[in-house]
TORKOL-4160 file (C-alpha; in steps of 0.2 Angstrom, whole numbers, padded with zeros to 4 digits, m for minus):
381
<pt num="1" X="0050" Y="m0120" Z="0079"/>
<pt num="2" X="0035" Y="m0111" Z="0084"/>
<pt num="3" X="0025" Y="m0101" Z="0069"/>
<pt num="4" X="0009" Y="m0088" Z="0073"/>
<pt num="5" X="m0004" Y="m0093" Z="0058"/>
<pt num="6" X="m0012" Y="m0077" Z="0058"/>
<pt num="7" X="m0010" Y="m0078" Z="0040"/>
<pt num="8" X="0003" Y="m0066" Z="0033"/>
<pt num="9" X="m0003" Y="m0068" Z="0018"/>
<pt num="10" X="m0019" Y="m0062" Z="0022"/>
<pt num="11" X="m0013" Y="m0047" Z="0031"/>
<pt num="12" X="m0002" Y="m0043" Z="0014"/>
<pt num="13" X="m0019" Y="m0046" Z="0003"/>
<pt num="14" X="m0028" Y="m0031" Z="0016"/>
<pt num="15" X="m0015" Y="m0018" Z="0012"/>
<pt num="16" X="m0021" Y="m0018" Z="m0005"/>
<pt num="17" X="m0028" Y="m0025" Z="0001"/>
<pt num="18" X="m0020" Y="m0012" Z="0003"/>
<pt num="19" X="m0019" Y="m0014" Z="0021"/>
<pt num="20" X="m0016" Y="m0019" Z="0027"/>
<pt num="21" X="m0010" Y="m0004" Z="0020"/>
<pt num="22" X="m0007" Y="0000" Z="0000"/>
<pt num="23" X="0001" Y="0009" Z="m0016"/>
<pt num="24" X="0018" Y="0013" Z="m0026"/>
<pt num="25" X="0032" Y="0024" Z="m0021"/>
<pt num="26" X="0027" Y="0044" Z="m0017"/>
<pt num="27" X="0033" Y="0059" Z="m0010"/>
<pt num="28" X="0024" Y="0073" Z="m0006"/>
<pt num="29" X="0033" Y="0093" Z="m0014"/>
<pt num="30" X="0019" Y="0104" Z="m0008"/>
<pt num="31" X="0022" Y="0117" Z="0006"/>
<pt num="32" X="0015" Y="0128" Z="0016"/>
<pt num="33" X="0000" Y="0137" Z="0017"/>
<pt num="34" X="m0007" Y="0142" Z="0000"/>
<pt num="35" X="0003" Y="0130" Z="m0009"/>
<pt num="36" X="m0008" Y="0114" Z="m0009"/>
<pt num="37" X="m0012" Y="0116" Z="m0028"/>
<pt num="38" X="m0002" Y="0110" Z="m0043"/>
<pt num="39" X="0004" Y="0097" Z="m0031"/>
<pt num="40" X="0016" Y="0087" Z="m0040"/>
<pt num="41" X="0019" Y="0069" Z="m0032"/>
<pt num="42" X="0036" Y="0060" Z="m0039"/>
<pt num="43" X="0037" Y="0040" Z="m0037"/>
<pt num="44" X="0053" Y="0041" Z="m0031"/>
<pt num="45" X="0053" Y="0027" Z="m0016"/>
<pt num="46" X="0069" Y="0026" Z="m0003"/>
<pt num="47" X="0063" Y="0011" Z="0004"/>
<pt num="48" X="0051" Y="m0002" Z="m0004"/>
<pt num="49" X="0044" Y="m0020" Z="0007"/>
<pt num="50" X="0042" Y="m0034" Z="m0005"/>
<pt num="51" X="0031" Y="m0047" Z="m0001"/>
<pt num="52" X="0024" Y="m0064" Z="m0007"/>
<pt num="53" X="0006" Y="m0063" Z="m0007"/>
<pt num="54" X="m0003" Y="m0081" Z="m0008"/>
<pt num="55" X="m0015" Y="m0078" Z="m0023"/>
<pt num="56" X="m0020" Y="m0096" Z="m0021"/>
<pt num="57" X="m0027" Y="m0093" Z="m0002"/>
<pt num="58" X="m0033" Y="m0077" Z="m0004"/>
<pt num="59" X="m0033" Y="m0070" Z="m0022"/>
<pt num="60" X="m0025" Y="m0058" Z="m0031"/>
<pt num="61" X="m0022" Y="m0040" Z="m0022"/>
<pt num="62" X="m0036" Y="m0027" Z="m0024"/>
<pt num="63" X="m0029" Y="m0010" Z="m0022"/>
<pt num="64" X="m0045" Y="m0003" Z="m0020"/>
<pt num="65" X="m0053" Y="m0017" Z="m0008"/>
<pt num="66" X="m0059" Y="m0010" Z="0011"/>
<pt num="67" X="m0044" Y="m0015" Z="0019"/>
<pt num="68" X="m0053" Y="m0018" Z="0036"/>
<pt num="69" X="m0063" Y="m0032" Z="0027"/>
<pt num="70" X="m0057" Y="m0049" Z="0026"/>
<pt num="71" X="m0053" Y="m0056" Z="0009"/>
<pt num="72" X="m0063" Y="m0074" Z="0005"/>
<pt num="73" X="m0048" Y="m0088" Z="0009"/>
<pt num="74" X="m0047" Y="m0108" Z="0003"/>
<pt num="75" X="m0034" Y="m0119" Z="0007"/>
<pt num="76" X="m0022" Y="m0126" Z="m0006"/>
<pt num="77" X="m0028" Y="m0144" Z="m0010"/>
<pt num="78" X="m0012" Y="m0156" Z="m0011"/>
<pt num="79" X="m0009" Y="m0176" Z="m0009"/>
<pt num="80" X="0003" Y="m0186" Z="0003"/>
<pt num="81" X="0014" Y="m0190" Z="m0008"/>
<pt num="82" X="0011" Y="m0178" Z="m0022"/>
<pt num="83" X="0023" Y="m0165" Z="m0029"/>
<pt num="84" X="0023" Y="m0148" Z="m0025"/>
<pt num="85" X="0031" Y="m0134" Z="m0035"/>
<pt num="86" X="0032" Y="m0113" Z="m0030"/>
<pt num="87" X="0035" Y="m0103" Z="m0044"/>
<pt num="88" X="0045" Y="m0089" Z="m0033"/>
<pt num="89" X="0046" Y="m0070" Z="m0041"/>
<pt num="90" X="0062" Y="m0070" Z="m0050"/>
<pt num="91" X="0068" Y="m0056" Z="m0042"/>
<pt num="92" X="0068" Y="m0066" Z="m0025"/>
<pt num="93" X="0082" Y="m0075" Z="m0022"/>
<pt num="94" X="0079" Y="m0094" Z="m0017"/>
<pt num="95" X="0099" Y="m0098" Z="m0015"/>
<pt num="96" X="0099" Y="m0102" Z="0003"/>
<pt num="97" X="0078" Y="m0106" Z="0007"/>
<pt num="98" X="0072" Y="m0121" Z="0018"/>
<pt num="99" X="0055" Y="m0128" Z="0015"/>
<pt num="100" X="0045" Y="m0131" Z="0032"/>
<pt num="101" X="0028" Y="m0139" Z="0031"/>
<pt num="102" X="0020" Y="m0139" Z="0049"/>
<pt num="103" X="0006" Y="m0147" Z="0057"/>
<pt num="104" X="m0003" Y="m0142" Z="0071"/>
<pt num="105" X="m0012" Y="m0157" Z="0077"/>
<pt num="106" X="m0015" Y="m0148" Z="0093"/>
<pt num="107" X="m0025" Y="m0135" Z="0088"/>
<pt num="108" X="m0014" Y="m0121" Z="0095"/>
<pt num="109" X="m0011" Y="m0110" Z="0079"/>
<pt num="110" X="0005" Y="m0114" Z="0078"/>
<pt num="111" X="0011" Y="m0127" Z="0065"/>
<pt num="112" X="0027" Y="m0134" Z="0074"/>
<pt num="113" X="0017" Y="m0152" Z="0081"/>
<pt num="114" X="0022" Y="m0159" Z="0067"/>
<pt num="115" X="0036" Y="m0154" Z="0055"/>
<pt num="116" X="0043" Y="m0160" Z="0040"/>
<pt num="117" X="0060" Y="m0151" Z="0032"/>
<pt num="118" X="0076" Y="m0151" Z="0021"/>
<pt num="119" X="0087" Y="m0144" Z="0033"/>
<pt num="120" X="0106" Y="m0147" Z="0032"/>
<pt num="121" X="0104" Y="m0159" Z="0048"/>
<pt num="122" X="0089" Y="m0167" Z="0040"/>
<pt num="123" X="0093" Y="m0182" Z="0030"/>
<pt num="124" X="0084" Y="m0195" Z="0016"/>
<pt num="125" X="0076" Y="m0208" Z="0029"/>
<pt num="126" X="0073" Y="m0197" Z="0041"/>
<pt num="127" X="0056" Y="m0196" Z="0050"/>
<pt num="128" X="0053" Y="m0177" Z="0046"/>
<pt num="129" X="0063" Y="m0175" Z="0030"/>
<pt num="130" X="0056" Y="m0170" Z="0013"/>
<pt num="131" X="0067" Y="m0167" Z="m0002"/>
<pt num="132" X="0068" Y="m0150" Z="m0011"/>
<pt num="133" X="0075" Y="m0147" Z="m0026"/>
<pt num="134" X="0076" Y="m0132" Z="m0040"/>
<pt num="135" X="0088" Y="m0120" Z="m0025"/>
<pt num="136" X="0092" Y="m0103" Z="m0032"/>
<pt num="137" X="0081" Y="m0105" Z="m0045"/>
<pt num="138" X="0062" Y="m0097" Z="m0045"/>
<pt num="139" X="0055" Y="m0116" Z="m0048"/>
<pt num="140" X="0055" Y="m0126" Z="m0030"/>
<pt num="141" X="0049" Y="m0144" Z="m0032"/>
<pt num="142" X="0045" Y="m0151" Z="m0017"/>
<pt num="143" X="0042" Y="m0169" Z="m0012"/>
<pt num="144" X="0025" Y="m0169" Z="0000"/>
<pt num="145" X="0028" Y="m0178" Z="0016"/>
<pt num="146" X="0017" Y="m0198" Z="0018"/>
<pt num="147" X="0000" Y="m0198" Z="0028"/>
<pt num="148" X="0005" Y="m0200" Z="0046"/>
<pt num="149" X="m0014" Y="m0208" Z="0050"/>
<pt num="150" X="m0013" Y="m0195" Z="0064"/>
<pt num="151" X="m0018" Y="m0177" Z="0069"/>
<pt num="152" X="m0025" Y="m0163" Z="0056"/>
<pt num="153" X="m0023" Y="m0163" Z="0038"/>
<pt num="154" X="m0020" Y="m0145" Z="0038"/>
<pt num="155" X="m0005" Y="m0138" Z="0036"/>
<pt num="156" X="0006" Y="m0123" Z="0034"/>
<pt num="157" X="0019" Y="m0120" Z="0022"/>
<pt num="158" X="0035" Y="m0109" Z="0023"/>
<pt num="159" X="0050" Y="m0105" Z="0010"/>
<pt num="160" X="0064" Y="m0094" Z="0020"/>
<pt num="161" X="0075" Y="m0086" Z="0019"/>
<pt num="162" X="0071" Y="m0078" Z="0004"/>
<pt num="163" X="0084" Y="m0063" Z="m0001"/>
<pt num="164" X="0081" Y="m0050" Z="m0016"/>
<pt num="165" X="0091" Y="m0049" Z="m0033"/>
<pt num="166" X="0085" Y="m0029" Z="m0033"/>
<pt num="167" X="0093" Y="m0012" Z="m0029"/>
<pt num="168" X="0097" Y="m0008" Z="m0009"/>
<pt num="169" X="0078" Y="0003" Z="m0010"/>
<pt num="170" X="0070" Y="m0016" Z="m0011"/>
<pt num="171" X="0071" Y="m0027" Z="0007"/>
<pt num="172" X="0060" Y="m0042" Z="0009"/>
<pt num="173" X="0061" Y="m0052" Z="0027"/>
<pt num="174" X="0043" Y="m0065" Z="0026"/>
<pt num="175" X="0044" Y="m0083" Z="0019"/>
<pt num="176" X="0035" Y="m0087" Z="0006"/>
<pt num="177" X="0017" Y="m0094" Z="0015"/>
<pt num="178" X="0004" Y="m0105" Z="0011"/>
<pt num="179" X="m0011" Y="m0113" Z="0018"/>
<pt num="180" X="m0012" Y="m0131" Z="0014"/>
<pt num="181" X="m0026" Y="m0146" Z="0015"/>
<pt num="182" X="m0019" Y="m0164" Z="0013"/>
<pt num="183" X="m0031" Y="m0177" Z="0005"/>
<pt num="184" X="m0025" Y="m0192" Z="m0003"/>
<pt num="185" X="m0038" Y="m0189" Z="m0016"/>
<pt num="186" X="m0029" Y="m0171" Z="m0017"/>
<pt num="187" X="m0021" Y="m0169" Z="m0037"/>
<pt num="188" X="m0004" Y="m0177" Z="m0037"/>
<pt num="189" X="0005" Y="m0163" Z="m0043"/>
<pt num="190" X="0002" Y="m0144" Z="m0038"/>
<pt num="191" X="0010" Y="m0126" Z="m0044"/>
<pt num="192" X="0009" Y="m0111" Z="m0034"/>
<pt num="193" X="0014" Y="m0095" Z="m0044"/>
<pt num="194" X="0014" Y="m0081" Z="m0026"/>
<pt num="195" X="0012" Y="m0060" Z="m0031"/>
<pt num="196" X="0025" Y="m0050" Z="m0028"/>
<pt num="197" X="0018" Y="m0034" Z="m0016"/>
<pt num="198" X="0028" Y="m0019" Z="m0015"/>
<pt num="199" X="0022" Y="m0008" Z="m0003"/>
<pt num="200" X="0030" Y="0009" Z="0001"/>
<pt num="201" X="0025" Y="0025" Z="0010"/>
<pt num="202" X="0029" Y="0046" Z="0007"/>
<pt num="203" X="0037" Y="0054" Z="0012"/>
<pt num="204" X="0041" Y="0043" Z="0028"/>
<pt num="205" X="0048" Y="0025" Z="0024"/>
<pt num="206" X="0036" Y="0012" Z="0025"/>
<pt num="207" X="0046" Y="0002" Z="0037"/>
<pt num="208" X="0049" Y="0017" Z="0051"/>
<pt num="209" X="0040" Y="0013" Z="0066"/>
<pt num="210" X="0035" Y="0028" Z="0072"/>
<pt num="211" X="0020" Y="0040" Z="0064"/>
<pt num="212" X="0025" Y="0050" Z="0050"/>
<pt num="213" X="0023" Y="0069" Z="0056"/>
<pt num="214" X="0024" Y="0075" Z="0038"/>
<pt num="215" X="0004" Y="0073" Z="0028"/>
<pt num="216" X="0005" Y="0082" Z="0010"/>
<pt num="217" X="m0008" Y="0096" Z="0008"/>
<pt num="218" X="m0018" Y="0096" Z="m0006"/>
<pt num="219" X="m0035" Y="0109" Z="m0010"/>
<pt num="220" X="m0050" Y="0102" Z="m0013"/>
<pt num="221" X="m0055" Y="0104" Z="m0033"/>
<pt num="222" X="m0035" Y="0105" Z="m0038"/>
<pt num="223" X="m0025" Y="0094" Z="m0050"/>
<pt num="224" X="m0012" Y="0081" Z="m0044"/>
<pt num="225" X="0001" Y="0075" Z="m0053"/>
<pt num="226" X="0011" Y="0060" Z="m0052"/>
<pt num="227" X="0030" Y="0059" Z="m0057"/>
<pt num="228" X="0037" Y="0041" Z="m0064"/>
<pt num="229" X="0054" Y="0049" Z="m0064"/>
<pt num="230" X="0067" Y="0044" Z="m0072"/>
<pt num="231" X="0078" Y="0037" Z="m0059"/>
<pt num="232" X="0064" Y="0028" Z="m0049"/>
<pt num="233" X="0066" Y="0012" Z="m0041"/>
<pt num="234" X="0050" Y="0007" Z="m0047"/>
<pt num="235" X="0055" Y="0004" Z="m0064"/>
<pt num="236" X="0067" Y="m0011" Z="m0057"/>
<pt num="237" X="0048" Y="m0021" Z="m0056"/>
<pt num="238" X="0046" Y="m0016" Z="m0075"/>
<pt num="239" X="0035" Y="m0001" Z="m0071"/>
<pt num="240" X="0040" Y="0010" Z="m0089"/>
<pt num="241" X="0025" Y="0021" Z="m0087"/>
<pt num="242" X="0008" Y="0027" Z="m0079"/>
<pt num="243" X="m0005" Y="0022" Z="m0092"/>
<pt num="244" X="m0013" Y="0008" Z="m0081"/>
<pt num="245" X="m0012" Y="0019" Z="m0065"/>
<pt num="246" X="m0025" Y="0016" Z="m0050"/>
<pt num="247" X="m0027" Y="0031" Z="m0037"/>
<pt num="248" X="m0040" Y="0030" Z="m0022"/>
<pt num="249" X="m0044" Y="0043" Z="m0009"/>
<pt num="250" X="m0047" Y="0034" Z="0008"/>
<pt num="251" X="m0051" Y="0043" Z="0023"/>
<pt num="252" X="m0043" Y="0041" Z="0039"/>
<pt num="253" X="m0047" Y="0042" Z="0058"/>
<pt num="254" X="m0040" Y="0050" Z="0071"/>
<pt num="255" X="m0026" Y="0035" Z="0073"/>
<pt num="256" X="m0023" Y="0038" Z="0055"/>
<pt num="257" X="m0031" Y="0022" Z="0051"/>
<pt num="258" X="m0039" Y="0018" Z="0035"/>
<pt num="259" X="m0061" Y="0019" Z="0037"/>
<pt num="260" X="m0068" Y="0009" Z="0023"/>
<pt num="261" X="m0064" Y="0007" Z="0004"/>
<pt num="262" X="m0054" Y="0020" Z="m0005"/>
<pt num="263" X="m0066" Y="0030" Z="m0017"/>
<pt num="264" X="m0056" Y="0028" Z="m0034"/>
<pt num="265" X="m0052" Y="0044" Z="m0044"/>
<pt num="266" X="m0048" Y="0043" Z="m0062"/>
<pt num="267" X="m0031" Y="0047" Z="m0067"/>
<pt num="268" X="m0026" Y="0051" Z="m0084"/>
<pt num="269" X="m0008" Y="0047" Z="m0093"/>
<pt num="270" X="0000" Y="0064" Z="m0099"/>
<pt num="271" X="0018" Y="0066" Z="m0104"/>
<pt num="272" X="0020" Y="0052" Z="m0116"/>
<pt num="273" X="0016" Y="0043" Z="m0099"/>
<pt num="274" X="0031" Y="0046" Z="m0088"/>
<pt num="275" X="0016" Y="0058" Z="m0077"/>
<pt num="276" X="m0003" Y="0054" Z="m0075"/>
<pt num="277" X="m0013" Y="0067" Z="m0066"/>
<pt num="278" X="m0030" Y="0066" Z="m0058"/>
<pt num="279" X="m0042" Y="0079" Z="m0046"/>
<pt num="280" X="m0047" Y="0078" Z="m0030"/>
<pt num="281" X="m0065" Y="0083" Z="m0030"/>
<pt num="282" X="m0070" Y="0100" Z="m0025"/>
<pt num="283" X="m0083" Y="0094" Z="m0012"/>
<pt num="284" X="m0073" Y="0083" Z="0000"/>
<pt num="285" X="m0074" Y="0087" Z="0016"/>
<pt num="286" X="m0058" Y="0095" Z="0022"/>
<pt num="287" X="m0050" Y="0081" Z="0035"/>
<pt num="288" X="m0034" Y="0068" Z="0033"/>
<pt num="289" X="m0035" Y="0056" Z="0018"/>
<pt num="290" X="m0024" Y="0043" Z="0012"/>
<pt num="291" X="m0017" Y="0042" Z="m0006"/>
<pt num="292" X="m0017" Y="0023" Z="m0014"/>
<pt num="293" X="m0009" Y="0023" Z="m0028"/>
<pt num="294" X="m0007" Y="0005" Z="m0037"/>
<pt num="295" X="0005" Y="0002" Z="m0054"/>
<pt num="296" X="0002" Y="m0015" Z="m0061"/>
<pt num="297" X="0020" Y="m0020" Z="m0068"/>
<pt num="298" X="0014" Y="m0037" Z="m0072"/>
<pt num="299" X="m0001" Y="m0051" Z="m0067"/>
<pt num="300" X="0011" Y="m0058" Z="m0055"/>
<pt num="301" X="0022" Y="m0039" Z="m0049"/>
<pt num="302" X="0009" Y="m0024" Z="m0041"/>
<pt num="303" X="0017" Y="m0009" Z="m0033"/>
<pt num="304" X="0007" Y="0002" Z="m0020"/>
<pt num="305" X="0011" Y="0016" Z="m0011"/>
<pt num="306" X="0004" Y="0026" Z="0004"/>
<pt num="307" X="0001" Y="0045" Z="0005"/>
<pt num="308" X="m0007" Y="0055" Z="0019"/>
<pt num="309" X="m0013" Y="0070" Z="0013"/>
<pt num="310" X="m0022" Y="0084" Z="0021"/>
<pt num="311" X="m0038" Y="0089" Z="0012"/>
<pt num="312" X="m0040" Y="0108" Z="0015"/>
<pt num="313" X="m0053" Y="0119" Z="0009"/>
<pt num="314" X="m0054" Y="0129" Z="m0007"/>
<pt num="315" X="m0050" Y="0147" Z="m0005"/>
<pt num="316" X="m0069" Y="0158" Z="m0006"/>
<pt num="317" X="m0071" Y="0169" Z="m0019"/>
<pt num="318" X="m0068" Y="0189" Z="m0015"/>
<pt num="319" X="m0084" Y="0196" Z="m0010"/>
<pt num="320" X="m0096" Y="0205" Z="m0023"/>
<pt num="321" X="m0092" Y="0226" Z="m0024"/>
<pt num="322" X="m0104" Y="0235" Z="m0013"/>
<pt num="323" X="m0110" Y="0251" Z="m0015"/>
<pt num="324" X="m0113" Y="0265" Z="0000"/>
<pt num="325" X="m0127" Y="0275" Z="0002"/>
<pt num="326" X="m0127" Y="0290" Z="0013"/>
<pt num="327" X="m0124" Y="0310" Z="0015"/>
<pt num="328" X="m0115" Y="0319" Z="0002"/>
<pt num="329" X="m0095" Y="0317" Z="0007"/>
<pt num="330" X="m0081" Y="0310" Z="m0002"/>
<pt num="331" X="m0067" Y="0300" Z="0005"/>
<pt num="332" X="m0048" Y="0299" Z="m0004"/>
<pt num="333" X="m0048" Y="0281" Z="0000"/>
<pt num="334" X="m0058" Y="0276" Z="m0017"/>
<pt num="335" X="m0075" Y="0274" Z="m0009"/>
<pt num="336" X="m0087" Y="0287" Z="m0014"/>
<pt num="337" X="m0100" Y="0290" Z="m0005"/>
<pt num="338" X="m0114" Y="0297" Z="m0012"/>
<pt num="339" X="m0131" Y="0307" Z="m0004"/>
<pt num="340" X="m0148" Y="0299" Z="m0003"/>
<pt num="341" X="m0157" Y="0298" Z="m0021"/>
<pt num="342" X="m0144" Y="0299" Z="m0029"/>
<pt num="343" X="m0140" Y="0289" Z="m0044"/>
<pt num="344" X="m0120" Y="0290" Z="m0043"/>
<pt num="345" X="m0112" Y="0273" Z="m0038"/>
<pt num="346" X="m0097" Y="0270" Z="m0027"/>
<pt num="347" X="m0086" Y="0253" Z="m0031"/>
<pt num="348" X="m0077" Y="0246" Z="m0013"/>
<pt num="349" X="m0062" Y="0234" Z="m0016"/>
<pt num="350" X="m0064" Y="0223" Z="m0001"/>
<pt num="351" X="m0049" Y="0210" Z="0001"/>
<pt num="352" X="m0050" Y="0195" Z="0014"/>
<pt num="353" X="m0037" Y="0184" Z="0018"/>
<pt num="354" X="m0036" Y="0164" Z="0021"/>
<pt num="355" X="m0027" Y="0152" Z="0030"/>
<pt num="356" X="m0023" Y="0136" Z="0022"/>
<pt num="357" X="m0017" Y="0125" Z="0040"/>
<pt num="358" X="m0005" Y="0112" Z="0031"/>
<pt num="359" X="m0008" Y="0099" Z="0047"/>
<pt num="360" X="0004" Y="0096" Z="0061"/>
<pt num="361" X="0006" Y="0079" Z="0067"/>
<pt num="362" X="0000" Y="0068" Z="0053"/>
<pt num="363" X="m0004" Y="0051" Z="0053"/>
<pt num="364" X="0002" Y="0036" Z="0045"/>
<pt num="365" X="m0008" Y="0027" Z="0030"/>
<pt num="366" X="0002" Y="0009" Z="0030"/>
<pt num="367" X="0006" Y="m0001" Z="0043"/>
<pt num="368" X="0018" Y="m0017" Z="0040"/>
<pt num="369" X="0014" Y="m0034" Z="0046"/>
<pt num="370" X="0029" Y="m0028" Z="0058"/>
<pt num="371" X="0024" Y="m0012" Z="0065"/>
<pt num="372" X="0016" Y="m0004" Z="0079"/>
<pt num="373" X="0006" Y="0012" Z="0080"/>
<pt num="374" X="0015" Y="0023" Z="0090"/>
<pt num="375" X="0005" Y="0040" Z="0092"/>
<pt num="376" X="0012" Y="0055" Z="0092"/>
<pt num="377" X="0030" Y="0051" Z="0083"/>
<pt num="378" X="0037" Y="0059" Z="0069"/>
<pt num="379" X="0050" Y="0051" Z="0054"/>
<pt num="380" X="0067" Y="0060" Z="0049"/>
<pt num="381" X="0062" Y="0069" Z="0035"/>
């Protein structure tokens, strides 16, 4: 079989990268013009895209890294010969996976040159076939193929398919991947423990491959709040609260992509922590944003969700009374008008209206390993 090794796990590790997108589960409430303060923000995901993140390449995921930056990568040092063992994210489910480890003497990018399996038509004695055992549970002990004396010593390796044992919002659809360097002075035993990712967007689903038409407006200088309700998916990853919540404001270009690191804001648990709020400061520049929002359920479980907002300006304050000066008359609209010398004052009541635009045609802040920008589309709301 024929595998690109541009490194999914690298591109999961930019989303939180983000990125490459980035945080946990949001919908945008506010409406209209005018109505972009007291903006509450419920985590309330439809859809959520789990994946596996190789810690061991790339690190853990930092929500607040510039997804447009590559993070630092190492391969996995292993032995011919030696044992392998995935610690696999309980809530995947491992019942059916096949263990590939590829080769790519050739130098292609592709690791099919040489292929070692446990297949059903794979069998002990076999010239590609390495046992597997531990199915359907989260430990899977692999036995690591014999020096060959031929070709590179890098290899990748893949775990699929891999299902979920969470609700219908959950879908996960990558293998389990890592970067390997075979030595036969590598350590003879190994154990990878992969980062679940769960990655969502508001109020468009993170998996819709079109642009999401639909950017939250929120004032510059107003409070947000954020809604762990009570029913959210999120809570199936062990997410009870918001006390350890993570919120960055990123701006966006005109193809709604993310333009260097999000500036973190600091959120504050209220509500016994089912809410956390935070402010977006009053100076920043009116324009499209992306929300990141990261909930830490565990060292090995982090949940990000996506927001595009719309930034708009804050209302200016009424204008200061005036007073007119000028011949002796007297109006019966309110203003006096008073003659010249004189030490009688008039007050004017001056009203001025604003419009808050709330931003056609957004843009979207996450981008899966699996979709394409499409400019211009919109998302069912």
């Amino acid at each position: 079989m024929s595998r690109n090794t541009t490194r999914r796990g690298r591109e999961a590790q930019r989303y939180g990268v983000v990125a490459l997108g980035a945080a946990a589960l949001l919908a945008g409430t506010a409406s209209g013009a005018g109505a972009a303060t007291g903006v509450v923000i419920p985590l309330e995901p439809g859809v959520v895209d789990l994946s596996a993140v190789p810690v061991e390449n790339f690190g853990p995921v930092d929500p607040m890294a510039d997804p447009n930056t590559a993070p630092a990568f190492e391969f996995v040092d292993v032995r011919y010969g030696g044992t392998l063992t995935v610690n696999v994210p309980t809530q995947l489910d491992t019942s059916a996976v096949v263990v590939t480890i590829g080769f790519d003497d050739d130098g292609d990018g592709t690791p099919d040159d040489v292929e070692y399996t446990n297949t059903a038509s794979s069998a002990p004695g076999d010239p590609g076939y390495i046992a597997v055992t531990g199915r359907g549970t989260a430990n899977i002990q692999i036995t690591l193929p014999a020096d060959d004396s031929t070709g590179t010593d890098e290899a990748a390796l893949f775990l699929e398919p891999l299902g979920t044992s969470l609700s219908s919002a959950f879908t996960y659809s990558d293998p389990v991947y890592y970067d390997l360097l075979f030595d036969a002075a590598g350590p003879a035993t190994v154990t990878l423990a992969p980062q679940l990712l769960a990655l969502s967007q508001e109020p468009c689903d993170i998996t819709t491959p079109t642009r999401c038409a639909f950017p939250t407006p929120i004032t510059a200088g107003s409070l947000v709040t954020l809604d762990l309700t009570a029913g959210s998916s999120l809570r199936e990853l062990g997410i009870v609260d918001l006390t350890s919540t993570q919120v960055g404001l990123q701006p966006l270009d005109a193809n709604g992509d993310p333009v260097g690191a999000p500036v973190p804001l600091a959120a504050q648990p209220t509500g016994g922590g089912s809410t956390a709020t935070f402010t977006v400061p009053a100076g920043t520049t009116a324009g499209s944003y992306g929300l990141v929002i990261a909930e830490q359920a565990s060292s090995r479980i982090i949940a990000l969700v996506f927001v595009e907002v719309t930034i708009e300006a804050a209302a200016a304050p009424a204008a200061a009374p005036t007073t007119a000066v000028n011949a002796g008359l007297r109006s019966n609209t309110g203003i006096e008008i008073v003659e010249t010398g004189s030490t009688g004052n008039a007050t004017v009541a001056i009203g001025a209206g604003l419009l808050l635009l709330a931003g056609a045609g957004g843009v979207a802040v996450a981008r899966t390993r699996r979709r394409t920008a499409v400019e211009g589309g919109t998302c069912e709301a």
